[in-house]
Biopython code that builds the backbone (N, CA, C, O; Angstrom):
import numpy as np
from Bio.PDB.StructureBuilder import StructureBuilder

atoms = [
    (1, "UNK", "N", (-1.180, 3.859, 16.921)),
    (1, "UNK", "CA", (-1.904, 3.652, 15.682)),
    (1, "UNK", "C", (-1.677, 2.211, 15.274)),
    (1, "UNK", "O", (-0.525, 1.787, 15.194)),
    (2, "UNK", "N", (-2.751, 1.416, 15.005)),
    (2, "UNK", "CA", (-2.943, -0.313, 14.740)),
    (2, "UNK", "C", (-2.747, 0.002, 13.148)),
    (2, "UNK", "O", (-2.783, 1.135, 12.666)),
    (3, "UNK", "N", (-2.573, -0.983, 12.557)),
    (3, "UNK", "CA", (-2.725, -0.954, 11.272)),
    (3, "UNK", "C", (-2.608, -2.635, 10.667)),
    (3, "UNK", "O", (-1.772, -3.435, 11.085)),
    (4, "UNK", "N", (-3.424, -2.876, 9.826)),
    (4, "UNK", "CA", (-3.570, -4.534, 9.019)),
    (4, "UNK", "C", (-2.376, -4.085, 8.021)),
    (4, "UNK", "O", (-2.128, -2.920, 7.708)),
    (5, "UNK", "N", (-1.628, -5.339, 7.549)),
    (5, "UNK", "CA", (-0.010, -5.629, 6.706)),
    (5, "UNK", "C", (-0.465, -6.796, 6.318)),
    (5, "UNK", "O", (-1.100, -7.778, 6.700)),
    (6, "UNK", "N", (0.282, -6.177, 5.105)),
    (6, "UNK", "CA", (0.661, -8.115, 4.331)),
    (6, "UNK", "C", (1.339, -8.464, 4.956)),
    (6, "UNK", "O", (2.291, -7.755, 5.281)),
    (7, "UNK", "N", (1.153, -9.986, 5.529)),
    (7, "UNK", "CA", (2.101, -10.925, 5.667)),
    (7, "UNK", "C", (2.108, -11.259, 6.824)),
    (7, "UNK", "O", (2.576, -12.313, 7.255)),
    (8, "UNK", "N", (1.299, -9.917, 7.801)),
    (8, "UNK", "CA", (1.060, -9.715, 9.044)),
    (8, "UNK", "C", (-0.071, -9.402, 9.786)),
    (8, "UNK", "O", (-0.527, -8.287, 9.537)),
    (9, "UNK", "N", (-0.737, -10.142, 10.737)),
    (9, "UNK", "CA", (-1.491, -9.828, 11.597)),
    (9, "UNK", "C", (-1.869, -8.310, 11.636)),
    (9, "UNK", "O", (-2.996, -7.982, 11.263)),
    (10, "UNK", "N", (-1.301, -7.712, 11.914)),
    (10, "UNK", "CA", (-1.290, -6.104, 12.335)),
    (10, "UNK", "C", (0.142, -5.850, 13.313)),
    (10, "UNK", "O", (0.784, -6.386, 14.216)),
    (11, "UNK", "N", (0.132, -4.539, 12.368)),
    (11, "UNK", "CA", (1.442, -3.779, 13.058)),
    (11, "UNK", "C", (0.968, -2.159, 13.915)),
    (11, "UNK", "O", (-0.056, -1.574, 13.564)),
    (12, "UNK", "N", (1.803, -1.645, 14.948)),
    (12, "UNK", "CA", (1.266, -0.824, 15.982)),
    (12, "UNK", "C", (2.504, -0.104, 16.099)),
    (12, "UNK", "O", (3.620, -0.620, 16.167)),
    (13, "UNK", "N", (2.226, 1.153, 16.119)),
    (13, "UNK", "CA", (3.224, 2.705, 16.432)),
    (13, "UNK", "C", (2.975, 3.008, 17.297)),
    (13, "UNK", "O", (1.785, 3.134, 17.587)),
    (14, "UNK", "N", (3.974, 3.288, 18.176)),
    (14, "UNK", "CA", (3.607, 3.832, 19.396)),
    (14, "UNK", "C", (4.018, 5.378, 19.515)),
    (14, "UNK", "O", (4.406, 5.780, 18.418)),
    (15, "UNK", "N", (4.037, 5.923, 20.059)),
    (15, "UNK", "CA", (4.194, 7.493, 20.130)),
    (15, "UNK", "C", (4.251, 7.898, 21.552)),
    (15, "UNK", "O", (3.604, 7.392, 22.468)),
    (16, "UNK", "N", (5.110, 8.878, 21.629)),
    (16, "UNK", "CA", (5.649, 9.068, 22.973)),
    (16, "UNK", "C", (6.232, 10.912, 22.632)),
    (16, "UNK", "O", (7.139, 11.390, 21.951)),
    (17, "UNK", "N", (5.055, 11.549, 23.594)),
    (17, "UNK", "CA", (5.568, 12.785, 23.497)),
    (17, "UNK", "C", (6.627, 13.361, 24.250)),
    (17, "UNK", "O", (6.606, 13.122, 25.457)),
    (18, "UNK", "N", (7.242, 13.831, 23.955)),
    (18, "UNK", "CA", (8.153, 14.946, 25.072)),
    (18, "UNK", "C", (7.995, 15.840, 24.871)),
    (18, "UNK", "O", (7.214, 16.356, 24.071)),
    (19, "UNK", "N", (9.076, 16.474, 25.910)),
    (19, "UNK", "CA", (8.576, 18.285, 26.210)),
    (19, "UNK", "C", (9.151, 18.997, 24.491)),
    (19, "UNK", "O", (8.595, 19.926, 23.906)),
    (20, "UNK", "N", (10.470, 18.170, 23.967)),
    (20, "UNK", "CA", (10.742, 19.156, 22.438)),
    (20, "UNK", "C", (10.392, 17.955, 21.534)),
    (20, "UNK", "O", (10.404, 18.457, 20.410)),
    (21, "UNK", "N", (10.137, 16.864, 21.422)),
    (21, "UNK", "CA", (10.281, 16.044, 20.409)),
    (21, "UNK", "C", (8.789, 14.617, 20.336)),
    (21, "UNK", "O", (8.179, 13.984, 21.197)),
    (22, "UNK", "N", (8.769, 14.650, 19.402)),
    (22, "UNK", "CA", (7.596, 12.962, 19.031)),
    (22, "UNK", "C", (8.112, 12.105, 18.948)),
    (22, "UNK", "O", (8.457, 11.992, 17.771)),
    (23, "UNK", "N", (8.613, 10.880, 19.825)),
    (23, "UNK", "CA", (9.602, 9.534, 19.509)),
    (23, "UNK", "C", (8.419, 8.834, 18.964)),
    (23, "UNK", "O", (7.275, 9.149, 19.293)),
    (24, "UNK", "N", (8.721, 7.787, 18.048)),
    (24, "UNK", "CA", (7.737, 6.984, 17.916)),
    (24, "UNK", "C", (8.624, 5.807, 17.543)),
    (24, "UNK", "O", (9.813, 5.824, 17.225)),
    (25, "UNK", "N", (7.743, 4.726, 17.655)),
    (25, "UNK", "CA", (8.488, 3.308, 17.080)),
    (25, "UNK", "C", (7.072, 2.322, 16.889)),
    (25, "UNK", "O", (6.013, 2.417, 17.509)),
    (26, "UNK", "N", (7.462, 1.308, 15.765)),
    (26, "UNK", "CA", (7.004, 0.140, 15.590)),
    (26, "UNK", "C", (7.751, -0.730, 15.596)),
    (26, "UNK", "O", (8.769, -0.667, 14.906)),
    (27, "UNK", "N", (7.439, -1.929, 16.469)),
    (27, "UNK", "CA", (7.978, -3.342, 16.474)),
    (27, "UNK", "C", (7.947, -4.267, 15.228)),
    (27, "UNK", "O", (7.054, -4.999, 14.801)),
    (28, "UNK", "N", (9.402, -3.962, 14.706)),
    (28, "UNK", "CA", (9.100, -4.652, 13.160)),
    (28, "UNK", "C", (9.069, -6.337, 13.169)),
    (28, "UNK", "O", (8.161, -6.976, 12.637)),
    (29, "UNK", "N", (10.527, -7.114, 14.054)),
    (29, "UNK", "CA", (10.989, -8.187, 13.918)),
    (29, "UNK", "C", (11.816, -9.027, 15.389)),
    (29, "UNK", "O", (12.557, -8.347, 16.098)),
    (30, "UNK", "N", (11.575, -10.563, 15.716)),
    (30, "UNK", "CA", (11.967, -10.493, 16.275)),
    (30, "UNK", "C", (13.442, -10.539, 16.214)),
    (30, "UNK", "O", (13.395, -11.261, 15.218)),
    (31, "UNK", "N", (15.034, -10.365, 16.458)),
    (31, "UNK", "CA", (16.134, -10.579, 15.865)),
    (31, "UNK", "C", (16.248, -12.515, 15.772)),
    (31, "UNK", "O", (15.988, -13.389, 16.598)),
    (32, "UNK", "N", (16.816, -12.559, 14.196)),
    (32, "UNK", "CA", (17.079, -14.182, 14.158)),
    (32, "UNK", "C", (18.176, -14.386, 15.153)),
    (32, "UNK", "O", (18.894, -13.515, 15.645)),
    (33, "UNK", "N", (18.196, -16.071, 15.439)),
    (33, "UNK", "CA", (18.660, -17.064, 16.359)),
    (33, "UNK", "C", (20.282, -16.260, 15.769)),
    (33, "UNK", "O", (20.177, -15.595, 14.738)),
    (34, "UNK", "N", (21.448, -16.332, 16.313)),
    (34, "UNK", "CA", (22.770, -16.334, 15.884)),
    (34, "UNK", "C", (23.337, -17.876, 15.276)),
    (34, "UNK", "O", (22.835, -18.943, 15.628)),
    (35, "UNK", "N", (24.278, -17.775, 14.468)),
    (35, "UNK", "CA", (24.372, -18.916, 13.890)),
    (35, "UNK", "C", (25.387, -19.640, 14.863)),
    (35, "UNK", "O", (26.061, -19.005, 15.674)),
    (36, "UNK", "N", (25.448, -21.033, 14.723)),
    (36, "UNK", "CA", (26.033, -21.883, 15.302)),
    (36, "UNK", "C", (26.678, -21.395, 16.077)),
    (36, "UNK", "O", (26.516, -21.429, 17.297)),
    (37, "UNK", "N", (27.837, -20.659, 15.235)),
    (37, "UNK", "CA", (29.188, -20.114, 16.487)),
    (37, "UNK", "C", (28.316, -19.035, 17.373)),
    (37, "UNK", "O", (28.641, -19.184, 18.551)),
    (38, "UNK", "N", (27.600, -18.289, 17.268)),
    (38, "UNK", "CA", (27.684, -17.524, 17.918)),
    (38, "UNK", "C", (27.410, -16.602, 17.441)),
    (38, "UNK", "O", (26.725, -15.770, 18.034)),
    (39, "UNK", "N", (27.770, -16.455, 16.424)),
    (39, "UNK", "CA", (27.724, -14.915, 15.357)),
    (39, "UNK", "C", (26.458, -14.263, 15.253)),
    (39, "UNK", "O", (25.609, -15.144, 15.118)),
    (40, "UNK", "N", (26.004, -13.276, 15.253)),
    (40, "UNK", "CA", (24.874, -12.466, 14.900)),
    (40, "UNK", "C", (24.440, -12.992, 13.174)),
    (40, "UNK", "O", (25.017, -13.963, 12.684)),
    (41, "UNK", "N", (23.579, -12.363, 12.540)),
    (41, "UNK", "CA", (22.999, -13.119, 11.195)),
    (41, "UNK", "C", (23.809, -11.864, 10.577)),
    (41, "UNK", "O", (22.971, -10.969, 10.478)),
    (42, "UNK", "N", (25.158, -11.353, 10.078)),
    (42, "UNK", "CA", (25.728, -10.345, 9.434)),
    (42, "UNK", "C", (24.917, -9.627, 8.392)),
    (42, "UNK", "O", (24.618, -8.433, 8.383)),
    (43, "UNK", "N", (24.572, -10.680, 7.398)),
    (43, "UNK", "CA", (23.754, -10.420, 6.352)),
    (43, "UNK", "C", (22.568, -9.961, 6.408)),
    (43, "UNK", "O", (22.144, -9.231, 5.512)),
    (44, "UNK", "N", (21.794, -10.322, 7.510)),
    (44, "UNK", "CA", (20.243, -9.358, 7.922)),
    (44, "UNK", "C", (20.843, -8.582, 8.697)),
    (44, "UNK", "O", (19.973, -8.113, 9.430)),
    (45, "UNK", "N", (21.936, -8.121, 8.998)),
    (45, "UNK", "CA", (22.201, -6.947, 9.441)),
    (45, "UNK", "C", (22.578, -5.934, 8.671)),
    (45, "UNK", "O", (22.429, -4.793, 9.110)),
    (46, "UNK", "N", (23.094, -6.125, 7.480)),
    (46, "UNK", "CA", (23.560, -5.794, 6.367)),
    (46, "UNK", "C", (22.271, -4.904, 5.471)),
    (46, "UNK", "O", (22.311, -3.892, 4.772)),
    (47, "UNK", "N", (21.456, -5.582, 5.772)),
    (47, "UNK", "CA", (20.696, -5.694, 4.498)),
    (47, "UNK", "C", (19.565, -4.637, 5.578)),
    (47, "UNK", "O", (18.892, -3.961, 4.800)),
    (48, "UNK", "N", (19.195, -4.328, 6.985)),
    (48, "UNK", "CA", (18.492, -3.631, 7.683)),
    (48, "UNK", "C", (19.677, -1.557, 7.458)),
    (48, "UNK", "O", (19.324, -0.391, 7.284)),
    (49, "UNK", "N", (20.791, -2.150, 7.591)),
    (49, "UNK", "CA", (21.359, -1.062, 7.487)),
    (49, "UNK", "C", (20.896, -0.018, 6.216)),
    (49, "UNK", "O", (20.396, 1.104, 6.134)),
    (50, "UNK", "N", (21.445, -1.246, 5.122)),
    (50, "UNK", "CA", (21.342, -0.737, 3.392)),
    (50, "UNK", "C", (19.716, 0.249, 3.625)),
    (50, "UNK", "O", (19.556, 1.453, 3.425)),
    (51, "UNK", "N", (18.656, -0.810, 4.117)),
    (51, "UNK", "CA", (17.245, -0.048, 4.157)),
    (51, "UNK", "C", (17.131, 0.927, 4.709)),
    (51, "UNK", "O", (16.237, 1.683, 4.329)),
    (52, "UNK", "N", (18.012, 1.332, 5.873)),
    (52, "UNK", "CA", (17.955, 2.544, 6.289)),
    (52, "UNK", "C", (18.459, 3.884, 5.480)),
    (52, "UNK", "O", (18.214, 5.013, 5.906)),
    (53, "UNK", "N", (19.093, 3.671, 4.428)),
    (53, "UNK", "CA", (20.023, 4.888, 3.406)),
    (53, "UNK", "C", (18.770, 5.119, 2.907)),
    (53, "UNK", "O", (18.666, 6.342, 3.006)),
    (54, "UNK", "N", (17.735, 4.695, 2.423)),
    (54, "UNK", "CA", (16.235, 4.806, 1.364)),
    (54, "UNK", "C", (15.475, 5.730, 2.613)),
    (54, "UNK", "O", (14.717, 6.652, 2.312)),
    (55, "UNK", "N", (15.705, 5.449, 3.735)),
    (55, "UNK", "CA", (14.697, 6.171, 4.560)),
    (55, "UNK", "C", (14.884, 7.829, 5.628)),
    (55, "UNK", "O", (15.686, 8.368, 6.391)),
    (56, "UNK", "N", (13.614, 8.044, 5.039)),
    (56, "UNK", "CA", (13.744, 9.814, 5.591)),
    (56, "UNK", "C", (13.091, 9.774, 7.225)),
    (56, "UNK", "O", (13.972, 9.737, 8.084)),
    (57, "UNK", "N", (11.592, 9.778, 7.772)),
    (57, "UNK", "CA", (11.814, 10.193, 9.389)),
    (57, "UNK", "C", (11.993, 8.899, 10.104)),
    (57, "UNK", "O", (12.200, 8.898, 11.318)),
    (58, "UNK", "N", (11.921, 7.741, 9.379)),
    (58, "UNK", "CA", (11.992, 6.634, 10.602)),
    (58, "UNK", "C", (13.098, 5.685, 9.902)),
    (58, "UNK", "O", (13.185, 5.683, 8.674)),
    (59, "UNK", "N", (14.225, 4.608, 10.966)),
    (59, "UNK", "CA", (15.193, 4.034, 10.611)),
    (59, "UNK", "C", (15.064, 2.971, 11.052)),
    (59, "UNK", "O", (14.241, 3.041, 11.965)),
    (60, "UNK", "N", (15.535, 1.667, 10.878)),
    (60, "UNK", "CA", (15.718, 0.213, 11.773)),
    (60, "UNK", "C", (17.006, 0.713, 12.620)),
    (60, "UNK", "O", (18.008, 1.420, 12.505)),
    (61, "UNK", "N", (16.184, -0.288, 13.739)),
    (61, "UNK", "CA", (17.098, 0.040, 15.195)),
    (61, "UNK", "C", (16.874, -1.026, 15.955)),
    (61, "UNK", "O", (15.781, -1.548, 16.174)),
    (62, "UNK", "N", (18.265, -1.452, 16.493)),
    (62, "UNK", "CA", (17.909, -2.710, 17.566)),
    (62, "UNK", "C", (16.987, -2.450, 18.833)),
    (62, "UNK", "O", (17.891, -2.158, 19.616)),
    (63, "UNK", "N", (16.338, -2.393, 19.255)),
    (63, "UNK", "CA", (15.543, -2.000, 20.762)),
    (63, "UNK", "C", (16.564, -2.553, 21.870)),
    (63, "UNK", "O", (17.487, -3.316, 21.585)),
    (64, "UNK", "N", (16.295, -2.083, 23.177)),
    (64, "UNK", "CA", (17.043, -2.873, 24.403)),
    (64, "UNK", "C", (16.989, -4.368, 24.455)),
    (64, "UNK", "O", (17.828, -4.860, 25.210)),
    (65, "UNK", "N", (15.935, -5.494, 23.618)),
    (65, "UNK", "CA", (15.465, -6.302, 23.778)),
    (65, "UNK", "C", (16.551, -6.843, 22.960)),
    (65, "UNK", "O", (17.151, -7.846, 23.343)),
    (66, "UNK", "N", (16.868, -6.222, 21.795)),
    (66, "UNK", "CA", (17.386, -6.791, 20.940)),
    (66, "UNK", "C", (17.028, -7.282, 19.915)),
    (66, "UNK", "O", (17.860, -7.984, 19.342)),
    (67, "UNK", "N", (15.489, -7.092, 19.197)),
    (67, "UNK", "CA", (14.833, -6.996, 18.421)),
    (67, "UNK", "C", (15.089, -5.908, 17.513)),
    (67, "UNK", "O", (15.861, -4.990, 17.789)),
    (68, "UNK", "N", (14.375, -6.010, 16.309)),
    (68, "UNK", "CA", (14.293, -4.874, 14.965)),
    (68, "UNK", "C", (13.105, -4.165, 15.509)),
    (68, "UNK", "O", (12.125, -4.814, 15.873)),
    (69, "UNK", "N", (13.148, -2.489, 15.608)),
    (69, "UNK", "CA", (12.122, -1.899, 15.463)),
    (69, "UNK", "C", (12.514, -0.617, 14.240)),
    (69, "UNK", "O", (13.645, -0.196, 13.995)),
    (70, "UNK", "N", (11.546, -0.286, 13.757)),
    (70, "UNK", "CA", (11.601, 1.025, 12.702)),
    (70, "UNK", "C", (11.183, 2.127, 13.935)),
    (70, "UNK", "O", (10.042, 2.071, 14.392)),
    (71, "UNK", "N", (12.160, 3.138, 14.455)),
    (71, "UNK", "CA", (12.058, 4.298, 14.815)),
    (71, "UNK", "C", (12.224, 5.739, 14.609)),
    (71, "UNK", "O", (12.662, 6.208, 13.559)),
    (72, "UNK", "N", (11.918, 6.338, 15.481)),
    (72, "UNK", "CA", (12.079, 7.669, 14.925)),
    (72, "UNK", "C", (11.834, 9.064, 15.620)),
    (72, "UNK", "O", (11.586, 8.774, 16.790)),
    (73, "UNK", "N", (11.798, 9.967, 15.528)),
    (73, "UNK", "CA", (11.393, 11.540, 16.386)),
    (73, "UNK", "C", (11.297, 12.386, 15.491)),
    (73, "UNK", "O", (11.890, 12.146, 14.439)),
    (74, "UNK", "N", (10.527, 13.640, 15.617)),
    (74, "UNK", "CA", (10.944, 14.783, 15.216)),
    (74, "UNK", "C", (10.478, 15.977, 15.844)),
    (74, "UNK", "O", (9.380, 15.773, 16.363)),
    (75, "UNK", "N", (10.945, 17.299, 16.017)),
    (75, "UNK", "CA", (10.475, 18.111, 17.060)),
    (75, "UNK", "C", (9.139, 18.615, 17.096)),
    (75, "UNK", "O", (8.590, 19.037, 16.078)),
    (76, "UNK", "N", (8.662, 18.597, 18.067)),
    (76, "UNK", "CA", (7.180, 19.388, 18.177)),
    (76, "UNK", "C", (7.074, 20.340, 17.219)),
    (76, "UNK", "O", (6.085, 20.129, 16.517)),
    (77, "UNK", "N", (7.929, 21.681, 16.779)),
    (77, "UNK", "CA", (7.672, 22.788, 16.357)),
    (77, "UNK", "C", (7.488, 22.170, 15.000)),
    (77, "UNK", "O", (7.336, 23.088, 14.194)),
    (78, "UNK", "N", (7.439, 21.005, 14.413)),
    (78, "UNK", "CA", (7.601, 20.707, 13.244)),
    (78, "UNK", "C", (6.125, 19.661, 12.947)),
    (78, "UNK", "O", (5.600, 19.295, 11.895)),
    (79, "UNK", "N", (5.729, 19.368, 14.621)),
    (79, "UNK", "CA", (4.473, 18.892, 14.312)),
    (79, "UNK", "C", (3.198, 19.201, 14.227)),
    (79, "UNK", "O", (2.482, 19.851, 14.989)),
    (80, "UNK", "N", (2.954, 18.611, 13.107)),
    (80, "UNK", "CA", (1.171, 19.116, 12.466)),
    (80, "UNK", "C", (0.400, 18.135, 11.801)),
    (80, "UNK", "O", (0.593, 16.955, 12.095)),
    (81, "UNK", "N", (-0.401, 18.424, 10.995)),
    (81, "UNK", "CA", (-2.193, 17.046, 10.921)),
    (81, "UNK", "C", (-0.922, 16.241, 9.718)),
    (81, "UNK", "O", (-0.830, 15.015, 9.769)),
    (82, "UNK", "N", (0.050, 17.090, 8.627)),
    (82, "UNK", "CA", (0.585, 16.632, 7.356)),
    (82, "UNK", "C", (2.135, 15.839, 8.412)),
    (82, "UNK", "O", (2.560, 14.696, 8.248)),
    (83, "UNK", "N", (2.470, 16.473, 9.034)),
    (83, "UNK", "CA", (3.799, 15.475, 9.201)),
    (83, "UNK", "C", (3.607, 14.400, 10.287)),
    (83, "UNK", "O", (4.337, 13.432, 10.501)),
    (84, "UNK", "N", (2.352, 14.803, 11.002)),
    (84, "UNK", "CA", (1.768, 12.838, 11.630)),
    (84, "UNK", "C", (1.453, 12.070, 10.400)),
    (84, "UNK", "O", (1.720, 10.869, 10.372)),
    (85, "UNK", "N", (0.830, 12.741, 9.237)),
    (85, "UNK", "CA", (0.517, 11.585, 8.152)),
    (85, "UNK", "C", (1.780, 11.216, 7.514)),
    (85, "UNK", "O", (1.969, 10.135, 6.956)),
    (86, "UNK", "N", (2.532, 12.044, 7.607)),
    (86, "UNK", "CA", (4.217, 11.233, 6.682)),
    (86, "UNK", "C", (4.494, 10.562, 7.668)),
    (86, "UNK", "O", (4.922, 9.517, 7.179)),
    (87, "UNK", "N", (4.520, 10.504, 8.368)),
    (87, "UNK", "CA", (5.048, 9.487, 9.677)),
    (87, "UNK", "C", (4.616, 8.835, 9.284)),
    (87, "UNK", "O", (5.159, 8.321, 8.306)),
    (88, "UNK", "N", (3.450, 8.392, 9.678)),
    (88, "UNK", "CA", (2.388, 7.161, 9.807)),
    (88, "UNK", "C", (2.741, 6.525, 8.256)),
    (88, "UNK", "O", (3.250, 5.410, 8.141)),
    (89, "UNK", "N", (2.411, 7.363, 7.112)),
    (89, "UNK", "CA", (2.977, 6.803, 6.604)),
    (89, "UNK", "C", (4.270, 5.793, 5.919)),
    (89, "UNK", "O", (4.319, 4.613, 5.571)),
    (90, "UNK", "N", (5.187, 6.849, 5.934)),
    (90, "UNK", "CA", (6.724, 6.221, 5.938)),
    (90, "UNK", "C", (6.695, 4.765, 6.708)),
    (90, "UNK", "O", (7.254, 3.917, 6.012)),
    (91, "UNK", "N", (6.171, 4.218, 8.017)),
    (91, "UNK", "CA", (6.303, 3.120, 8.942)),
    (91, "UNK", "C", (5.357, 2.510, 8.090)),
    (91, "UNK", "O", (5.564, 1.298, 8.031)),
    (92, "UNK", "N", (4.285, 2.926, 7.327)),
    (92, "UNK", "CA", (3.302, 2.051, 6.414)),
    (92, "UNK", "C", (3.537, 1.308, 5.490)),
    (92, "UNK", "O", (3.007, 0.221, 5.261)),
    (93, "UNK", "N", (4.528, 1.964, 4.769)),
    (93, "UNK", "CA", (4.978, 1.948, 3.565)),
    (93, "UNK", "C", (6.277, 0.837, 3.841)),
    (93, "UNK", "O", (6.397, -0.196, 3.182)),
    (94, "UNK", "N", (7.136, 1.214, 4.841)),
    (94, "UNK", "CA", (8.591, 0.637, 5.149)),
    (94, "UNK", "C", (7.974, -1.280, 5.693)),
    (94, "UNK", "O", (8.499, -2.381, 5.528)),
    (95, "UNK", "N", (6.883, -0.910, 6.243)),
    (95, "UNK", "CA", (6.324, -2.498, 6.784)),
    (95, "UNK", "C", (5.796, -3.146, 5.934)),
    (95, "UNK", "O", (6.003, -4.359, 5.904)),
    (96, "UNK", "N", (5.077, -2.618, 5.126)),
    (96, "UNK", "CA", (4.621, -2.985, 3.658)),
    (96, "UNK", "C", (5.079, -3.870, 2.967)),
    (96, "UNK", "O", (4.587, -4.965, 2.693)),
    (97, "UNK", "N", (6.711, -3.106, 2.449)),
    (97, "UNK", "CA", (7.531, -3.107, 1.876)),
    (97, "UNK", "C", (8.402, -3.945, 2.050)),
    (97, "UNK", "O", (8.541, -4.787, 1.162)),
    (98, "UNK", "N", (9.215, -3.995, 3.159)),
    (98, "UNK", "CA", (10.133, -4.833, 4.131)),
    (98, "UNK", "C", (9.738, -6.046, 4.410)),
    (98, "UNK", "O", (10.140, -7.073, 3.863)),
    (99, "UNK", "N", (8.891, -5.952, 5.321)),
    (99, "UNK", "CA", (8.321, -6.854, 6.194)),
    (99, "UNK", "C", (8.747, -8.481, 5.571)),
    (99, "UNK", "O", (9.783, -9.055, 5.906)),
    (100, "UNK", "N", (8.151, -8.821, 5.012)),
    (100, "UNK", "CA", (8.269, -10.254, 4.256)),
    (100, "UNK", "C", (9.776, -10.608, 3.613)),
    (100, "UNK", "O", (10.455, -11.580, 3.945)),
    (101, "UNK", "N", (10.093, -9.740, 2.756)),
    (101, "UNK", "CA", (11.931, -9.882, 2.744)),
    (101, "UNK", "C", (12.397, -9.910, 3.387)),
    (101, "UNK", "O", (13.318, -10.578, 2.916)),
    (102, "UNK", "N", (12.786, -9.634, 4.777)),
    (102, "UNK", "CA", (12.895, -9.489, 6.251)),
    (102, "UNK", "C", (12.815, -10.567, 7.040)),
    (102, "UNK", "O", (13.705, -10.875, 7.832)),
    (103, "UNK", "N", (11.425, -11.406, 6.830)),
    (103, "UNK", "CA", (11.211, -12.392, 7.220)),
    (103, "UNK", "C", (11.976, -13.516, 6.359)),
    (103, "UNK", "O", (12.451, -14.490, 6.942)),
    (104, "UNK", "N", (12.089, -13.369, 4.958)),
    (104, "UNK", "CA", (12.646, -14.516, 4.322)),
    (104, "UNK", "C", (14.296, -14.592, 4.266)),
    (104, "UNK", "O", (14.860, -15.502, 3.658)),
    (105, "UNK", "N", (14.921, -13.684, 4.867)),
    (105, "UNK", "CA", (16.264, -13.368, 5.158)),
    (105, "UNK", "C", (16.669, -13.916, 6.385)),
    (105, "UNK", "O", (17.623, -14.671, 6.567)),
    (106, "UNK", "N", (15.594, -13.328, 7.506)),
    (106, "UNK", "CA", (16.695, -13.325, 8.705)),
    (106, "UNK", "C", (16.047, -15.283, 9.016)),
    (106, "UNK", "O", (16.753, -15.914, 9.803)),
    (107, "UNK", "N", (15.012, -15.928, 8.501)),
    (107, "UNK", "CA", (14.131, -16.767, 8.793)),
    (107, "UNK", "C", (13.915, -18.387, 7.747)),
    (107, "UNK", "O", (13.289, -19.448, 7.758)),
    (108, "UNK", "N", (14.961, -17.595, 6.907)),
    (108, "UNK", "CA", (14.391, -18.435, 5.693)),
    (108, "UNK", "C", (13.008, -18.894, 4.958)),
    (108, "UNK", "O", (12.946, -19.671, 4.005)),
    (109, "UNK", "N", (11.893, -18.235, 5.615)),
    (109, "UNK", "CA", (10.808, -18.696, 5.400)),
    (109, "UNK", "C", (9.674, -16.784, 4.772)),
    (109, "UNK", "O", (10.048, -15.638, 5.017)),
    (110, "UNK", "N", (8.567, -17.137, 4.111)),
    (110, "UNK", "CA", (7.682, -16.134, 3.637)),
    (110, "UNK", "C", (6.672, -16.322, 4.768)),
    (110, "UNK", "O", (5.653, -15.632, 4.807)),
]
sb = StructureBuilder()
sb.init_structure("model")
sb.init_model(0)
sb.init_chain("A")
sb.init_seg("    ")
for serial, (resi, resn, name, xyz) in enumerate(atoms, 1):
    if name == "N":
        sb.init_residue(resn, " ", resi, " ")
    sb.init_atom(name, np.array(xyz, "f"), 0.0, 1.0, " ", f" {name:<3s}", serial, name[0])
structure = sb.get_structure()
């Protein structure tokens, strides 16, 4: 599912069935540069965690890449026309929402 965002080009969910469960993910961010020493950005890590306590089916998660994505699953027996739309939504709402604070944190820039 494509979708137009403030702040953003367009953002995309991907969905991936299995035999018990719906994984899905959107590619939120790429992870910022580490600072001088070395260090990861603590504070946009901080602050991706905190956002995850506010959120019900989808969470921020590093990918293998090492990027921010908002992911998530929930079991087939639970899927229907209303809990693809909370999905879709929740990642709507969280990119919406996020997205640009996100950017002005880990980036310094809007």
């Amino acid at each position: 599912v494509r979708f137009g965002c403030e702040g953003r080009d367009a953002a995309t969910i991907y969905f991936d069935l299995k035999q018990r469960s719906l994984y899905y993910e959107l590619y939120f961010l790429p992870m910022p540069p580490p600072a001088a020493d070395g260090v990861p950005n603590a504070a946009f890590l901080e602050w991706l965690l905190k956002r995850n306590r506010s959120l019900y089916t989808v969470h921020f998660a590093l990918g293998p890449d090492g990027d921010v994505y908002l992911v998530g699953r929930t079991p087939i027996g639970d899927l229907d026309e209303g809990r693809l739309d909370w999905i879709i939504g929740e990642i709507y709402a969280a990119t919406e929402t996020w997205f640009q604070p996100a950017v002005r944190l880990a980036y310094g820039r809007a």
